[in-house]
C-alpha positions in Angstrom: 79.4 194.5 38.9 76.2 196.3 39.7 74.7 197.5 36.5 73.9 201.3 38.2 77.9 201.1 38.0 77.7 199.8 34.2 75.3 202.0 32.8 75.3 205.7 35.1 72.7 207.8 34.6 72.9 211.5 34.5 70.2 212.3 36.8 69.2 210.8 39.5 65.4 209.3 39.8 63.0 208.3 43.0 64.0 204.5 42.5 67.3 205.9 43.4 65.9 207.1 47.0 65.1 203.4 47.7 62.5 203.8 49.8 64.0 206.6 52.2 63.3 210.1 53.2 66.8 212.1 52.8 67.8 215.6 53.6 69.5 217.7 51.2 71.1 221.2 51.3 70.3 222.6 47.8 73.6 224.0 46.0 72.7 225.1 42.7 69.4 225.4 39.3 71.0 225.2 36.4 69.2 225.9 33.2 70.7 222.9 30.9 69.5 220.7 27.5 67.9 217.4 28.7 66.7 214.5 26.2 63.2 213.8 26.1 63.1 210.1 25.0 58.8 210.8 24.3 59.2 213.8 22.2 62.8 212.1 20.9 64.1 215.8 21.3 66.5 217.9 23.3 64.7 220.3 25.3 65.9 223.6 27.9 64.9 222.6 31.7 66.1 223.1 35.1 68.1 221.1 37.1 68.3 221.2 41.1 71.7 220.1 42.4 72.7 219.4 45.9 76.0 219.6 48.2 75.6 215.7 49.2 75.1 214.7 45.9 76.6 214.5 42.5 73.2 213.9 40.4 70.6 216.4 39.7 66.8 216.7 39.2 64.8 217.9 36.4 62.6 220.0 38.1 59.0 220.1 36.9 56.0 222.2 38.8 54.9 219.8 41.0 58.6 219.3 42.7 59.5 223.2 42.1 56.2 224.7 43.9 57.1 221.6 46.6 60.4 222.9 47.4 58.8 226.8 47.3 56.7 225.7 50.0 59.4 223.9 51.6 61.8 226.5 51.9 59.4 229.8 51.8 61.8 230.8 49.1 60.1 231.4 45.3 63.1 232.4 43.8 65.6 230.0 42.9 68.1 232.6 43.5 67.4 232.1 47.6 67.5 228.3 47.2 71.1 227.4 47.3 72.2 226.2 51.1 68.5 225.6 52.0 67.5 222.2 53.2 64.8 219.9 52.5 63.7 216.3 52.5 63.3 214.3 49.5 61.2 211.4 49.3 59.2 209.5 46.2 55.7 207.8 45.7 54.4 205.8 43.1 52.8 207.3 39.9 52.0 205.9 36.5 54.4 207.8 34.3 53.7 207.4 30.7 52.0 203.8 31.3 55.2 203.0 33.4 54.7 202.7 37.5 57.7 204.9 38.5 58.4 206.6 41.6 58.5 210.4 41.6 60.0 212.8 43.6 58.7 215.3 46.1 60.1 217.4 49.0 59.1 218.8 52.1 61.3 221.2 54.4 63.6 219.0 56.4 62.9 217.1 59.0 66.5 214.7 60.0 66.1 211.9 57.2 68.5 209.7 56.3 71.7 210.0 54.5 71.5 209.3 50.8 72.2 205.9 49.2 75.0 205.8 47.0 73.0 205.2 44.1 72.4 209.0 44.0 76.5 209.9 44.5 77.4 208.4 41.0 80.3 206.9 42.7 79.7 203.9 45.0 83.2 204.3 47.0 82.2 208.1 47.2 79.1 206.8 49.5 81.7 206.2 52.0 82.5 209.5 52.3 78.7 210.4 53.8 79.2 208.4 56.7 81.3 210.9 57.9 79.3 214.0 57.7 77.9 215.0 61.0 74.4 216.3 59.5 72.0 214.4 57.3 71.2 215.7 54.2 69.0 215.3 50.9 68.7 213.8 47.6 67.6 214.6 44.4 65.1 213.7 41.6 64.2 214.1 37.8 60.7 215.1 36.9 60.1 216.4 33.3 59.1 219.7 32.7 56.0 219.4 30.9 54.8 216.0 32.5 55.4 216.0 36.1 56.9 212.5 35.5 60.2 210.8 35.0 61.5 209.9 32.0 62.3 206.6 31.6 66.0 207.0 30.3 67.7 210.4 31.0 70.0 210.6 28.3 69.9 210.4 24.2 71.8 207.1 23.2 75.2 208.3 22.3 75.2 211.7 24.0 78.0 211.9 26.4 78.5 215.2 26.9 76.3 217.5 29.3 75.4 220.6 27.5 74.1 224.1 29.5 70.7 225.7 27.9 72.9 228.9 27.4 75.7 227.5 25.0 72.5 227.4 22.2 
């Protein structure tokens, strides 16, 4: 058993991409409490989801003023059902070599990999869609970077920024 299956993460991160350029259609920001495991605290951030997949991304300036430019849009009240291409590049990320996220407007990549679906039998289900689409990617608010675990040990439960 594949340990991405064993141990799901909650968001999805540019190791997930694999290497590929993939076109998204953006669905939803969503203002949630995310675990920073640096700080060893919960803090509020924004999270990008998409149509074709089931994990978000933390979004962090660098990414958010990438997808502004991508989709001319600078609110994030314009951005669901636009469409951009995600794609990662190396970066050292708190002493770690990571790859991190970054869109451009979108330009016929490739469907995700199922890594970023949660659910490898769901993968299945993109080989039937007739248009490619995009992935997403965690960057930390106040870094830029990834972290390198996306959940506090023991939290199971996702909880939204406004239930505090």
């Amino acid at each position: 058993m594949k340990t991405s299956i064993m141990f799901p993460k909650r968001f999805a991160s540019g190791e997930d991409l694999a290497g590929k350029q993939v076109n998204l259609t953006i669905s939803q920001v969503k203002k949630e409490m995310v675990y920073r495991k640096d700080e060893e605290r919960e803090i509020v951030a924004y999270v990008l989801y998409f149509r074709e997949a089931k994990k978000g991304i933390v979004l962090g300036p660098q990414l958010t003023a990438e997808i502004v430019t991508a989709t001319g849009q600078d609110d994030t009240d314009n951005w669901p059902g636009q469409r951009v291409t995600l794609y990662a590049t190396p970066r050292n990320v708190f002493g770690v070599t990571r790859q991190v996220f970054h869109a451009k407007r979108a330009n016929g990549g490739e469907k995700p990999p199922a890594s970023l679906i949660e659910d490898e039998a769901e993968a299945a289900t993109l080989d039937n869609l007739a248009a490619p689409t995009q992935t997403s990617a965690t960057h930390y608010p106040d870094t830029g970077g990834e972290p390198e675990d996306d959940e506090k040990p023991g939290s199971a439960t996702t909880r939204q920024a406004d239930d505090f």
